[in-house]
N, C-alpha and C positions, 0 to 999 in steps of 0.2 A: 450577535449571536455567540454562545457558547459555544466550543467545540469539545468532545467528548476528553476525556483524560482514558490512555491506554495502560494493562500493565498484563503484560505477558512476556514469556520466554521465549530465547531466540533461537532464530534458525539461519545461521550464517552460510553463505553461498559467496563466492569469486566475483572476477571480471566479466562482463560482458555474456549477461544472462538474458539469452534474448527470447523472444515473444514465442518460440516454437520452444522452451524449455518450460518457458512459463505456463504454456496451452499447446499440447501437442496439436499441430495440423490435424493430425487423422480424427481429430474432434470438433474441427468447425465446422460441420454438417449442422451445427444449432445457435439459436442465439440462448436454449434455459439456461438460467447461470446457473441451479441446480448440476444440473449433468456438467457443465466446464469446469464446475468448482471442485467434482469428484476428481476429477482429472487433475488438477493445478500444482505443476513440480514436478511431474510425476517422472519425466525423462533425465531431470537432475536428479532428484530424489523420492523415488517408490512408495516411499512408506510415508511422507508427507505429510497427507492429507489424512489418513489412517492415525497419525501421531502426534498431529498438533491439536488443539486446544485452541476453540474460538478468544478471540484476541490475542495469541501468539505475533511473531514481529520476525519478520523476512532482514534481515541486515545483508546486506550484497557489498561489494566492491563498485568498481565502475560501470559505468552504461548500462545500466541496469535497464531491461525494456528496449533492446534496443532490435532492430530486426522488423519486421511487418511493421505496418499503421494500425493494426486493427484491433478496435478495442474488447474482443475479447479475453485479452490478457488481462489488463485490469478487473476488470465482470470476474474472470475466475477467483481471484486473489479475494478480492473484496467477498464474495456467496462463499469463498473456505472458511470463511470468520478470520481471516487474518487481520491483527488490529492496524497496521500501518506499515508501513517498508521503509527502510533507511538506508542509504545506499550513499558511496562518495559520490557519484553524479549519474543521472538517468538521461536515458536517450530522451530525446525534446518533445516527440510526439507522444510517448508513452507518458509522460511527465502532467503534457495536457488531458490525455484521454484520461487519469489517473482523475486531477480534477473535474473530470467533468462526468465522473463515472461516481463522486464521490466516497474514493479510495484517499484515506492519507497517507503522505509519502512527506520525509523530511532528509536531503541533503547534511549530509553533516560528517566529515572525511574522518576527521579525528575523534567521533564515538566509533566509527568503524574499522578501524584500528586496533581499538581497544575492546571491543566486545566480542564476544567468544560465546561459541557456540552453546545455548542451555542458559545464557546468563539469563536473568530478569530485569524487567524495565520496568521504567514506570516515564511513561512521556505525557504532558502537557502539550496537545495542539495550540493552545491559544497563546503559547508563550515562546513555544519552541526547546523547552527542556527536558534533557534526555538523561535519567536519573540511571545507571545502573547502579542496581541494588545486593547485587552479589558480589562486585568490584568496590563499593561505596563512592562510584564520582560519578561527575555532573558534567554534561554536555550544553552547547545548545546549539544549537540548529535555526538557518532563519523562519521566523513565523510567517507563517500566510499574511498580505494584507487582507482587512476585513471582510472587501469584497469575494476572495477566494475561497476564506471562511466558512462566508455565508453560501455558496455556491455547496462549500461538504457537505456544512454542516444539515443540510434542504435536501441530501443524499445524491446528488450529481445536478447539474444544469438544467437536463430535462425537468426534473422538480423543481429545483430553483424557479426555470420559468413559468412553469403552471401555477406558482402560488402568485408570482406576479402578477400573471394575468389575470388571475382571479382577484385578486387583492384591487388593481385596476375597474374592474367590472361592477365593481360594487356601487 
């Protein structure tokens, strides 16, 4: 399976942005991703969700995700239309739930480094390259293997599995 090709502007965040910055507490009274997605950022930054642009691109620092297990952090990120997060490294659980939420996220220290707030991307999931197009360079990031791919690109696991099982059934 193909995975989508991303190209949006960025919204750069710090170290160790955890799952109550990402989805404030006082909003898990729900699972709509609707209502979480209005929310997403909002305690780092307000105006967010107000100012991005479906497929826009979250670039963080380290541990990104890091804090609770619970996957409405991802669920918000993914219903704001954010096209993917890139971050030097994510907490392990949020990393999972990420995939299996099918949200893309690509590890890659040294684009984030370098990109800066507002730049534009243009990322390749199936490859792992991270084009900034306001700077003119070229990142890469590791790619998913196939199986993870195909677990996104099937929009998180729960999908994944019901095609299988229907694919099985036949």
């Amino acid at each position: 399976m193909e995975l989508q090709k991303i190209n949006g502007k960025v919204w750069k965040y710090g170290d160790d942005i955890n799952t109550d910055l990402i989805i404030p507490a006082r909003y898990m009274n729900t699972h709509d991703p609707k209502h979480l997605a209005a929310h997403c950022m909002e305690d780092e930054d307000k105006d967010f969700v107000k100012n991005m642009s479906p497929g826009d691109i979250i670039v963080a620092g380290k541990n990104f995700g890091c804090g609770s297990s619970r996957e409405h952090a991802p669920i918000s990120i993914k219903y704001a239309g954010v096209g993917c997060v890139i971050a030097k490294t994510f907490a392990r659980i949020f990393y999972r739930n990420c995939i299996n939420m099918g949200m893309p996220i690509l590890e890659c220290p040294e684009a984030v480094e370098d990109i800066q707030q507002g730049d534009v991307l243009d990322i390749d999931l199936n490859t792992g390259v991270i084009v900034n197009k306001t700077q003119n360079k070229t990142y890469t990031a590791h790619a998913f293997p196939p199986f993870m791919r195909n677990l996104m690109e099937a929009g998180g696991l729960m999908n994944y599995a019901k095609a299988k099982l229907a694919e099985m059934n036949k």
